[in-house]
C-alpha positions in Angstrom: 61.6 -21.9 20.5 64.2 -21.2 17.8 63.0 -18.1 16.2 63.6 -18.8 12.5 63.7 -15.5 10.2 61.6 -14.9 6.8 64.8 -15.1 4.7 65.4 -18.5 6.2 62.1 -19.6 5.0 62.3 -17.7 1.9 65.8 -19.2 1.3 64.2 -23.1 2.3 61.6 -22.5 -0.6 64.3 -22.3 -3.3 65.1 -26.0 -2.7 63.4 -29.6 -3.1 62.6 -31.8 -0.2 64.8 -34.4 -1.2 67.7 -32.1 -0.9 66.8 -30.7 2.3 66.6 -34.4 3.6 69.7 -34.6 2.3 71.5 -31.8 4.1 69.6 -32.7 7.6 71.2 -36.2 7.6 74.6 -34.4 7.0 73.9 -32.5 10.6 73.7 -36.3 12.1 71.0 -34.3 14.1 68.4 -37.2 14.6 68.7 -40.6 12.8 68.2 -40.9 8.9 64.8 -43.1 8.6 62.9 -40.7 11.1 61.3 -37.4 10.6 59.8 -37.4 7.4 55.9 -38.6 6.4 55.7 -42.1 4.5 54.5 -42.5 0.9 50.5 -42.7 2.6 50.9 -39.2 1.9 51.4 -37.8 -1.5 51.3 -34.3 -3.3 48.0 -33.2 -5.1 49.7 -30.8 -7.1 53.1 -31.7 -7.8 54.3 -29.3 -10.0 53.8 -26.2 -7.3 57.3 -25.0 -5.6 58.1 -26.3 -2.5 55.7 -25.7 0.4 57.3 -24.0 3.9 55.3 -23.3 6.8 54.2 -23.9 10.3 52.3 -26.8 11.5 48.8 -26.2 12.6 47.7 -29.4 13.9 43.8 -30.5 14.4 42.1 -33.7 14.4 39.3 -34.6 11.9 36.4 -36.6 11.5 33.4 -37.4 9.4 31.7 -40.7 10.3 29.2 -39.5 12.6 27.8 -35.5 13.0 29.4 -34.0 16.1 27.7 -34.1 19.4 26.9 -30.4 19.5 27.9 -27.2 18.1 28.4 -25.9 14.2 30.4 -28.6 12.5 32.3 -25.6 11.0 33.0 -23.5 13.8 36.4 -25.0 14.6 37.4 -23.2 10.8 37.0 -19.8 12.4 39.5 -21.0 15.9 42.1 -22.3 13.4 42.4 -18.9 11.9 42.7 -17.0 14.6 45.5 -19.1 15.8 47.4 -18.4 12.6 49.1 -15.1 14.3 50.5 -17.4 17.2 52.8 -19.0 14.5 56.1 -18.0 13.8 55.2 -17.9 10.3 53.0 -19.1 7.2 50.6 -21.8 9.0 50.3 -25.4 7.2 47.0 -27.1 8.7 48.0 -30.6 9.4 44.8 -33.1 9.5 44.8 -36.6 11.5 41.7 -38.1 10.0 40.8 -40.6 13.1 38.0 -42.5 11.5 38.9 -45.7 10.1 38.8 -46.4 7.1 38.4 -42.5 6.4 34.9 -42.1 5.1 35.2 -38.4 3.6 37.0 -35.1 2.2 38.7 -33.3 5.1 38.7 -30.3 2.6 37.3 -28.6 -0.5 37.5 -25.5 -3.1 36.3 -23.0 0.2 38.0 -24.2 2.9 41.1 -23.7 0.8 40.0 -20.6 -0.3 39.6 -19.5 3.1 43.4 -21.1 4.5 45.1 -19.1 1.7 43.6 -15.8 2.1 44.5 -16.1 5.7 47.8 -16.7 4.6 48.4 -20.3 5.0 51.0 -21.9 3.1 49.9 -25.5 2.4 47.2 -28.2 4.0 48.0 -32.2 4.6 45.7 -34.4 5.9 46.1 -38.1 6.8 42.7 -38.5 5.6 41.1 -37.1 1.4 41.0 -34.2 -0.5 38.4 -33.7 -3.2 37.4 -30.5 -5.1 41.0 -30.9 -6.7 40.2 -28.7 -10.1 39.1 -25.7 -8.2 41.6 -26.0 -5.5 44.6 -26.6 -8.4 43.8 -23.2 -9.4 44.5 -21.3 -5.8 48.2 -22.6 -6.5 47.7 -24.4 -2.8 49.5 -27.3 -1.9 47.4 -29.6 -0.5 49.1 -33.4 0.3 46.3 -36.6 1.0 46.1 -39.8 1.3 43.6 -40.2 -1.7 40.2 -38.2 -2.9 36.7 -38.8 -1.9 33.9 -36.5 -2.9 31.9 -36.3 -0.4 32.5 -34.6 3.1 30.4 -36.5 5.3 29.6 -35.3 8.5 33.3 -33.5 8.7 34.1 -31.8 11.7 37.6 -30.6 13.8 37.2 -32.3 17.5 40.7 -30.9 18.2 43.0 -28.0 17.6 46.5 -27.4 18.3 47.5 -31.2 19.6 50.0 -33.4 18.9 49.1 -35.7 15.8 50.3 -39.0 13.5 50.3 -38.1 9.7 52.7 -40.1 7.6 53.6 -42.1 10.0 55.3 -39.5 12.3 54.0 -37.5 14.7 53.7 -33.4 14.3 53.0 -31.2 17.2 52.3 -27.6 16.8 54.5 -24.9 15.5 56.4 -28.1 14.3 58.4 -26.3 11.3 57.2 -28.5 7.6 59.1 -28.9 4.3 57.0 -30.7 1.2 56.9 -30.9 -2.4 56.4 -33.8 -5.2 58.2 -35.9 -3.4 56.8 -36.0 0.2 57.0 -33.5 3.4 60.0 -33.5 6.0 60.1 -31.9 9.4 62.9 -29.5 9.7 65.0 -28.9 13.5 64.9 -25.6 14.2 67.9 -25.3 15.8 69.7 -25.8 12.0 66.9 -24.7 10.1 68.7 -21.3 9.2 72.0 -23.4 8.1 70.1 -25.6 5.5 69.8 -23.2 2.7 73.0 -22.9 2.2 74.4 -26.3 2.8 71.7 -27.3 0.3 73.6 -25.1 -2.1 77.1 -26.4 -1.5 75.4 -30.3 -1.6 73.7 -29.6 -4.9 77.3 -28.4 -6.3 79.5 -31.4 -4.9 76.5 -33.7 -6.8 77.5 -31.9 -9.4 80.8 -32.9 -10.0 79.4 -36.8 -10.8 76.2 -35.3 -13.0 78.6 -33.2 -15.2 81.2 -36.1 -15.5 78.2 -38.4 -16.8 77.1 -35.7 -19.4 80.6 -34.8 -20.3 80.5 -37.7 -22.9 83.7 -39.1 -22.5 83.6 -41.5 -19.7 85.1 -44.5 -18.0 84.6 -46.8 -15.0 87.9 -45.3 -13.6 86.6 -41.6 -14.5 83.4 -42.7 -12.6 85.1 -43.2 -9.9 87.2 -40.6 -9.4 84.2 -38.1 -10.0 82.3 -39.7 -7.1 85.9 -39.5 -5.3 86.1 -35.6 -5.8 82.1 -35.4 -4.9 82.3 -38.1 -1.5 85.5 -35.6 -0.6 83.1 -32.1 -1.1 80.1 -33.6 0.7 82.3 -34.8 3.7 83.7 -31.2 4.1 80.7 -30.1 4.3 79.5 -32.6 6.8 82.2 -31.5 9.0 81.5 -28.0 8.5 77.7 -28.3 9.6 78.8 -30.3 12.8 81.4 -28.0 13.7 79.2 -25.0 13.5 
């Protein structure tokens, strides 16, 4: 596995999904319309920074009471695979009933992520206890709220599962804020940051030339001239590196 430092992952936080998504299809690592989770899944809190961590991936369900064993007990193996992650775990939920029938989460199983350290939760499936969980400052991303948990329990940990319409397996390396989640490659996960940067200032050239109040169609054009020119440097940049 890529080893990916804390400065990188610091360094991803300071920038919105969008932009990351951006900078990965610059790479012309993987092709543009894969990779990132569909609009099933949206932000609870979208006003939080951008969420960075490591996929922890477990199955989830709540129809029927499992066969055997404390419905709860898989909550205690999902924390103590937290230190096998190269950094801050994001618990990743494939609800498999269907249509989902209940909460994967509430107020104390966040509770219990965060002060474990984890960085984020998204589940295919509902959230509910979204007042007290607002308050933790612990982005959580659903596909809608339901307030009761059902018989919930965690079949599986540390598989391969769909959320958003894209598979995540373990260790899988997350990106998310208002706008959605992305998976990021590893293996150019340290050069986003800074091609973010250098994106967000070739952009730049068009957004000031729209404020500057003085514009034309030709002005337009040569702006987005001047900002097509910047981005394709970088492009080449990234590719060559």
């Amino acid at each position: 596995m890529t080893e990916i430092s804390q400065d990188t992952l610091t360094n991803l936080a300071k920038y919105d999904t969008p932009t990351v998504c951006n900078v990965i299809e610059l790479f012309d690592f993987r092709p543009r319309n894969v990779g990132y989770m569909d609009g099933s899944i949206m932000a609870c809190f979208p006003k939080l920074p951008p969420m960075v961590g490591f996929a922890l991936t477990s199955t989830f369900r709540s129809m029927d009471p499992p066969k055997s064993g404390d419905a709860y007990g898989s909550l205690t193996d999902q924390v103590e695979l937290f230190a096998d992650l190269p950094g801050p775990p994001v618990l990743v939920f494939q609800d498999v009933d269907e249509p989902t029938t209940s909460a994967t989460f509430g107020e104390v199983m966040c509770t219990m992520y965060k002060s474990f350290g984890s960085a984020g939760l998204i589940t295919s499936g509902a959230g509910r206890d979204l007042d007290q969980v607002e308050v933790l400052d612990y982005p959580v991303f659903t596909n809608g709220t339901i307030c009761s948990h059902g018989y919930c329990h965690i079949p599986q940990i540390n598989v391969p599962v769909t959320v958003g319409g894209i598979a995540i397996h373990p260790a899988d390396l997350l990106h998310g804020d208002i706008n959605g989640v992305t998976t990021i490659p590893p293996e150019i996960a340290s050069e986003i940051p800074d091609a973010c940067r250098d994106l967000m200032a070739a952009e730049q050239v068009i957004l000031d030339y729209c404020k500057s109040g003085s514009i034309t169609p030709a002005g337009l054009v040569e702006a987005r001239e001047e900002s097509n020119r910047l981005i394709a440097k970088l492009a080449e940049r990234l590719n060559n590196s």
